[in-house]
Gaussian input, Z-matrix of N, CA and C with variables (Angstrom, degrees):
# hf/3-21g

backbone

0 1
 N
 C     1     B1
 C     2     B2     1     A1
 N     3     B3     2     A2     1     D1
 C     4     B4     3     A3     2     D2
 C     5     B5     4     A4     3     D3
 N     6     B6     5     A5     4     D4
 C     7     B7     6     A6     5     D5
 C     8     B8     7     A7     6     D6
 N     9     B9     8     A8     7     D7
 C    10    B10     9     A9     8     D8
 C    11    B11    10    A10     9     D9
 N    12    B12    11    A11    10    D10
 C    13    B13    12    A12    11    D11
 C    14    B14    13    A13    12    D12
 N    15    B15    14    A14    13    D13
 C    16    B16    15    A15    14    D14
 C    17    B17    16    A16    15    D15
 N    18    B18    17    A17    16    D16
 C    19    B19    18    A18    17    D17
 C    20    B20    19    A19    18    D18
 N    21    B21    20    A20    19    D19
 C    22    B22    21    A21    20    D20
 C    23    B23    22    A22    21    D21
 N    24    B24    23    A23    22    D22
 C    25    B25    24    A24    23    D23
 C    26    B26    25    A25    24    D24
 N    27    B27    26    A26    25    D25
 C    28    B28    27    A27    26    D26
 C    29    B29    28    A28    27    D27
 N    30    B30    29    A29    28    D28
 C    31    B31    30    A30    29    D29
 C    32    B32    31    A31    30    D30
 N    33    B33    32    A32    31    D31
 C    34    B34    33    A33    32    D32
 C    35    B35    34    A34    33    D33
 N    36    B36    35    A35    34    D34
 C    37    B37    36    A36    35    D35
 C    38    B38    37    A37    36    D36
 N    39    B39    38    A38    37    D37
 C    40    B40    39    A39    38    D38
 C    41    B41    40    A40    39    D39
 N    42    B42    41    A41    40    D40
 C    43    B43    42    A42    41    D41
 C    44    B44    43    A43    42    D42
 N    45    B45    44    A44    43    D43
 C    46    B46    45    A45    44    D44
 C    47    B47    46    A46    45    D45
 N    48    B48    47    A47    46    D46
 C    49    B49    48    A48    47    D47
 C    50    B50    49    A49    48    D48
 N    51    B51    50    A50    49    D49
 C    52    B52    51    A51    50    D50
 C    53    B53    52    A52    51    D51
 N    54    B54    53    A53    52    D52
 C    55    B55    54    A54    53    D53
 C    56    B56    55    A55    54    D54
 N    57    B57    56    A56    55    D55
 C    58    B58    57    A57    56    D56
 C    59    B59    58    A58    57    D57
 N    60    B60    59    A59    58    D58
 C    61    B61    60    A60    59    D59
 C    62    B62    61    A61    60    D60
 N    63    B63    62    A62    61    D61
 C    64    B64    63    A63    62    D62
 C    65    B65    64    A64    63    D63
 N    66    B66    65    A65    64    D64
 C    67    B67    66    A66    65    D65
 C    68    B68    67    A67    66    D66
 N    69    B69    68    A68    67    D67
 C    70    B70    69    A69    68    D68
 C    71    B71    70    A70    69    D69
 N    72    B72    71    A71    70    D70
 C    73    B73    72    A72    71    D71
 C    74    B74    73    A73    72    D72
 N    75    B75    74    A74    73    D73
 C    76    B76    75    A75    74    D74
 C    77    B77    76    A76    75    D75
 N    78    B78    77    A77    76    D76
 C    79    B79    78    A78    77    D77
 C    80    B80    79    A79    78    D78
 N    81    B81    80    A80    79    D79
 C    82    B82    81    A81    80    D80
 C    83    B83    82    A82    81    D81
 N    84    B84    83    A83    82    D82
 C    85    B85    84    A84    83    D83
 C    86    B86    85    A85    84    D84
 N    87    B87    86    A86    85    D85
 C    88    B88    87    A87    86    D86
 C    89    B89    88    A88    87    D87
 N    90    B90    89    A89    88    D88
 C    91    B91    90    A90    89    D89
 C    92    B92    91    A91    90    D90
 N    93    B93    92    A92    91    D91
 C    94    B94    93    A93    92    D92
 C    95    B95    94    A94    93    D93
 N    96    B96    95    A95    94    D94
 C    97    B97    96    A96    95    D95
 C    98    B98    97    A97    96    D96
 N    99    B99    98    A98    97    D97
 C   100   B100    99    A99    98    D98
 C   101   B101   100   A100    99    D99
 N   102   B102   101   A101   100   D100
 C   103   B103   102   A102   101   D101
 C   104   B104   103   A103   102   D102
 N   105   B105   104   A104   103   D103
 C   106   B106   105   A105   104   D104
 C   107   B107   106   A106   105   D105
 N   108   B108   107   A107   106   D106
 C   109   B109   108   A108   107   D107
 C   110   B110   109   A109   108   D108
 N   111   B111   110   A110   109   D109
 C   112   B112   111   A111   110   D110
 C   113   B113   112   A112   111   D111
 N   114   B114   113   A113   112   D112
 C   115   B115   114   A114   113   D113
 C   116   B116   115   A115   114   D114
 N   117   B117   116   A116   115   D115
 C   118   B118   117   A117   116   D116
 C   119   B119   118   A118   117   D117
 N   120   B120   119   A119   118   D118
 C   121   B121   120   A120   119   D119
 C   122   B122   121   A121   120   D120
 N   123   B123   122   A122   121   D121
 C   124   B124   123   A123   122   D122
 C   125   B125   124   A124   123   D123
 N   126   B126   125   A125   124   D124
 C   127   B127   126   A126   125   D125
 C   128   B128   127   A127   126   D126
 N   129   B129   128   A128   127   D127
 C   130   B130   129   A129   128   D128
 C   131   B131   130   A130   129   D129
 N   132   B132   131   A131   130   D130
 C   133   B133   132   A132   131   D131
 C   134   B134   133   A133   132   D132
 N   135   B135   134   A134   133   D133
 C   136   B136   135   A135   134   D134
 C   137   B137   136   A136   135   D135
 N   138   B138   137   A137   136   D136
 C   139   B139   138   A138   137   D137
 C   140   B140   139   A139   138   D138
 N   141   B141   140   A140   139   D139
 C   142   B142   141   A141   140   D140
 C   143   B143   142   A142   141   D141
 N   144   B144   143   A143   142   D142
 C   145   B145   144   A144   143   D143
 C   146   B146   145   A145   144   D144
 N   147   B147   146   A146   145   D145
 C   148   B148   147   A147   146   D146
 C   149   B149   148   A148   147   D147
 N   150   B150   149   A149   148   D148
 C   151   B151   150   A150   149   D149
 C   152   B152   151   A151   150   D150
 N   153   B153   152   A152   151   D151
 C   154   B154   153   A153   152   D152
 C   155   B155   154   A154   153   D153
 N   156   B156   155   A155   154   D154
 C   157   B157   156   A156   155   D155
 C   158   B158   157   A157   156   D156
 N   159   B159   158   A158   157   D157
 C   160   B160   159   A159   158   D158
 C   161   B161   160   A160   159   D159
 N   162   B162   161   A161   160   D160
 C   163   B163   162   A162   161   D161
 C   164   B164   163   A163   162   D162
 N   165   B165   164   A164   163   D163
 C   166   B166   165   A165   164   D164
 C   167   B167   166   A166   165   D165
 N   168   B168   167   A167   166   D166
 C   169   B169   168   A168   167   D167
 C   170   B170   169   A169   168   D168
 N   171   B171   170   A170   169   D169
 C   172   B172   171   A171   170   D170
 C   173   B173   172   A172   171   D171
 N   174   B174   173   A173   172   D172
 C   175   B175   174   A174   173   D173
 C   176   B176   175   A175   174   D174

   B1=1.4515
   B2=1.5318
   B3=1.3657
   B4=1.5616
   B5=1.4594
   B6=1.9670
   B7=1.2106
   B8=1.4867
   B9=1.3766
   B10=1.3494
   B11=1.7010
   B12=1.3248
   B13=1.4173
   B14=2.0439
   B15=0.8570
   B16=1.5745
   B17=1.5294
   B18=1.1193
   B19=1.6631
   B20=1.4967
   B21=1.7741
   B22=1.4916
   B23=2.0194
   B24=0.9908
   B25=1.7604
   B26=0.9764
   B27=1.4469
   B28=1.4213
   B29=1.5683
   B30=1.4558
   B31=1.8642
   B32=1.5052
   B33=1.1622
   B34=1.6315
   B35=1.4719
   B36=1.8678
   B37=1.3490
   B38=1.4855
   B39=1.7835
   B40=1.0292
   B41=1.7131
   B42=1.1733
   B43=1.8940
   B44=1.9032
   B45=1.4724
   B46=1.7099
   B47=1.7288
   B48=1.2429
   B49=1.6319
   B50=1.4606
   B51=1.3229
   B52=1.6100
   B53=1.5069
   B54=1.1916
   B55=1.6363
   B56=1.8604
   B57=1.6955
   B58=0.8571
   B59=1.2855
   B60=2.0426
   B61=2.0153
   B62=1.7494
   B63=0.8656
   B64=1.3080
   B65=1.7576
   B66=1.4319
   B67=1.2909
   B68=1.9223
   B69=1.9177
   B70=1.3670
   B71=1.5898
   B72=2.1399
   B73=1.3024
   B74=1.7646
   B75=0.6519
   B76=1.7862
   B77=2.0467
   B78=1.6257
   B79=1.5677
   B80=1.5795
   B81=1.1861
   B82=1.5281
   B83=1.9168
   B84=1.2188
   B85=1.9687
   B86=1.2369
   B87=1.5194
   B88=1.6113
   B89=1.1099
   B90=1.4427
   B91=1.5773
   B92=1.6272
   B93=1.5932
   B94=1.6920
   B95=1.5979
   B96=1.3140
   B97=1.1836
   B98=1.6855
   B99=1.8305
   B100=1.1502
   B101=1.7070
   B102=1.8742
   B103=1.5326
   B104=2.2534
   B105=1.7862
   B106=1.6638
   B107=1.6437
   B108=1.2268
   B109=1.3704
   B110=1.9356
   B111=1.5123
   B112=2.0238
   B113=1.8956
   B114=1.9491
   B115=1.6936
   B116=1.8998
   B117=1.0904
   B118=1.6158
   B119=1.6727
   B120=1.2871
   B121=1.2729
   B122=1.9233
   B123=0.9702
   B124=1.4085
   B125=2.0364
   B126=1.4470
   B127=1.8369
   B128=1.1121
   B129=1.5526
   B130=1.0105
   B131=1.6587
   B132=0.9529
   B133=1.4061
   B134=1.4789
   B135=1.4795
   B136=1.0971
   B137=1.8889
   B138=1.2071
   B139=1.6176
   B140=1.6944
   B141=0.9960
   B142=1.4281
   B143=2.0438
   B144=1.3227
   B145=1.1607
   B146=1.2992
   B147=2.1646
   B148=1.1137
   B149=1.6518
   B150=1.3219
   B151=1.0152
   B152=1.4975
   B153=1.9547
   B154=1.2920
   B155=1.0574
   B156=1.5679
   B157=1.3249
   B158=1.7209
   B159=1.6581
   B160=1.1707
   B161=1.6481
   B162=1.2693
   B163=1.6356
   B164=1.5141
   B165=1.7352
   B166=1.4046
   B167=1.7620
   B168=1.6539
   B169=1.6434
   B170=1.4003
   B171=1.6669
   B172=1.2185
   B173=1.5356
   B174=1.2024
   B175=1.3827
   B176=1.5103
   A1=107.92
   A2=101.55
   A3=108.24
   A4=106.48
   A5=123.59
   A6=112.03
   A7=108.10
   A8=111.78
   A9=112.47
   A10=122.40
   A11=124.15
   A12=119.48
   A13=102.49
   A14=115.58
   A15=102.01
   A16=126.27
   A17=115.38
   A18=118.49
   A19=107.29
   A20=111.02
   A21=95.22
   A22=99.68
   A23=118.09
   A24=109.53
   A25=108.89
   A26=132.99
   A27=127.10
   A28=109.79
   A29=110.69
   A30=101.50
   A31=84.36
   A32=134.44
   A33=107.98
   A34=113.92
   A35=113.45
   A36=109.76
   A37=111.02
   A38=119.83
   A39=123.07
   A40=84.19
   A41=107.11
   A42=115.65
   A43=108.53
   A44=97.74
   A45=106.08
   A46=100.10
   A47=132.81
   A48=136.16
   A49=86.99
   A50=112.96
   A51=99.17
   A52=130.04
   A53=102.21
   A54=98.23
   A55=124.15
   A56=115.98
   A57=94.42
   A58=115.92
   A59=100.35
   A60=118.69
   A61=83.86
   A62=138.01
   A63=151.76
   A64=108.61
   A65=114.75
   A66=115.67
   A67=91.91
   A68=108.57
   A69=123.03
   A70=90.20
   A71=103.26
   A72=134.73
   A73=101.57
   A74=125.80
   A75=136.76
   A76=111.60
   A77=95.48
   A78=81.66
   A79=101.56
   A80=127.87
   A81=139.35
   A82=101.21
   A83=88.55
   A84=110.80
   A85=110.70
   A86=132.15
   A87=115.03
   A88=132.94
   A89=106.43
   A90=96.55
   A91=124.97
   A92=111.36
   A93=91.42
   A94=83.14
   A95=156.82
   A96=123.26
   A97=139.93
   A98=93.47
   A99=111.52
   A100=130.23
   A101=87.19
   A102=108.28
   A103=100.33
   A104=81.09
   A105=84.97
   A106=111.23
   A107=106.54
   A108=110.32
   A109=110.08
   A110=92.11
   A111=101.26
   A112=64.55
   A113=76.89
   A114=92.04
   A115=101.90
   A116=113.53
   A117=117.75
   A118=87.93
   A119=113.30
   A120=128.96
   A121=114.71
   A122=129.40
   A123=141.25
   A124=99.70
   A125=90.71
   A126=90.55
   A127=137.67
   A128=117.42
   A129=137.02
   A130=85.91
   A131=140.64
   A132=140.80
   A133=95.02
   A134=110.36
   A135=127.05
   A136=90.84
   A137=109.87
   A138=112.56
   A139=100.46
   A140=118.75
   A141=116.03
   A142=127.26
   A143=96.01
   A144=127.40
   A145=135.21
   A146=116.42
   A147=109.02
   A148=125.77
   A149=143.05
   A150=135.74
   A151=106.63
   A152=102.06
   A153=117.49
   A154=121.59
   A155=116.53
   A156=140.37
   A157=123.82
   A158=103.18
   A159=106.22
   A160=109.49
   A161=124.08
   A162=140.95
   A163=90.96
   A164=126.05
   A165=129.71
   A166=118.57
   A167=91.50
   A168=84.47
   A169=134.30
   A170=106.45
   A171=118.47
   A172=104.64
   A173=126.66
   A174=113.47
   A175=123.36
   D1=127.16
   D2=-174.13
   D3=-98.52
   D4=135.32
   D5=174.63
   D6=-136.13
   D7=106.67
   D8=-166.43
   D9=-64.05
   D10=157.88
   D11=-164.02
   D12=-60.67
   D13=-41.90
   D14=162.09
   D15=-35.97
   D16=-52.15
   D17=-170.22
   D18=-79.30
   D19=-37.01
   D20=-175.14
   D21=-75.91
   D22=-29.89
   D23=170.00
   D24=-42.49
   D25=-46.24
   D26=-163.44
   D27=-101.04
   D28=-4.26
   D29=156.27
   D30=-87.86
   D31=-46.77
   D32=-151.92
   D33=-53.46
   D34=-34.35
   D35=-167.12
   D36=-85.53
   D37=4.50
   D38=-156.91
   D39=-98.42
   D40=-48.44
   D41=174.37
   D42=-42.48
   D43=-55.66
   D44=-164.15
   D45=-71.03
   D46=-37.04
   D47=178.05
   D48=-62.67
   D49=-68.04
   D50=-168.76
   D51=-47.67
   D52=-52.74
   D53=166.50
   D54=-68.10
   D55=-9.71
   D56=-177.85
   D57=-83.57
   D58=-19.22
   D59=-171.50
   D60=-56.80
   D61=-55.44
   D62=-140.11
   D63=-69.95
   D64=-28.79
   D65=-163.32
   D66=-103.27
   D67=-28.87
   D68=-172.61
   D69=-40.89
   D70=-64.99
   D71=-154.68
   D72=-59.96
   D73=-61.85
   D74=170.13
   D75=-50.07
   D76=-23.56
   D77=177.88
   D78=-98.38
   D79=-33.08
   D80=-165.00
   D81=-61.82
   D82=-39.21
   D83=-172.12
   D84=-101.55
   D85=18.39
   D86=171.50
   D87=-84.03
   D88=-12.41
   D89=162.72
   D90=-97.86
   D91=6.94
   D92=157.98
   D93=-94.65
   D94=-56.42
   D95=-156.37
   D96=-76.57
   D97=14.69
   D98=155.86
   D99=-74.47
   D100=-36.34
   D101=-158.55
   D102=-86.33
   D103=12.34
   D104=-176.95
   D105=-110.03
   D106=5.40
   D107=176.50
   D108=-150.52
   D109=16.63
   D110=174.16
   D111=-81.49
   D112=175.97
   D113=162.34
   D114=-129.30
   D115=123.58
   D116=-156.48
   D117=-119.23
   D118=167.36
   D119=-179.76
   D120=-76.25
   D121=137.31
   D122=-147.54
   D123=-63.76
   D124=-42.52
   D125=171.34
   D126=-46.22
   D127=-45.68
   D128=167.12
   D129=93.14
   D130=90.48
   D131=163.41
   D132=-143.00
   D133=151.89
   D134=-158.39
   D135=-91.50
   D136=143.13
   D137=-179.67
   D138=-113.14
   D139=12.45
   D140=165.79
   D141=-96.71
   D142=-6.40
   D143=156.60
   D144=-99.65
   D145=103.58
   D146=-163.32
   D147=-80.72
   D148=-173.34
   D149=-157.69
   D150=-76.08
   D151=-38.82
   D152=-174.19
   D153=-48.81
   D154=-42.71
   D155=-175.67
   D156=-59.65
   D157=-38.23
   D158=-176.61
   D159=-98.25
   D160=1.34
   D161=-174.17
   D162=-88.92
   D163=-46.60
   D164=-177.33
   D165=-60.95
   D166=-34.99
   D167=172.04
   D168=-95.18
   D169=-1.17
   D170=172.19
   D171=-68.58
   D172=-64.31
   D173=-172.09
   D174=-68.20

């Protein structure tokens, strides 16, 4: 099977886009696919917010 220098350019750039969509997709999304293998408390309440804080905006 013959593959002339045209066609393998255009798998190569089809390989290099793919891995680059791939690193785009993995950087845009790392923190839910961090927050899918942290182990966080079952509530889901944010622990960066203190108690004081949220007692101040209730009233």
């Amino acid at each position: 099977m013959y593959i002339d220098p045209g066609t393998g350019s255009v798998l190569f750039q089809i390989i290099i886009a793919g891995l680059l969509g791939a690193g785009v997709f993995i950087k845009i999304f790392w923190k839910k696919i961090v927050s899918l293998f942290s182990k966080k408390d079952a509530s889901g309440a944010s622990t960066s917010e203190s108690p004081s804080e949220s007692e101040g905006e209730a009233k």
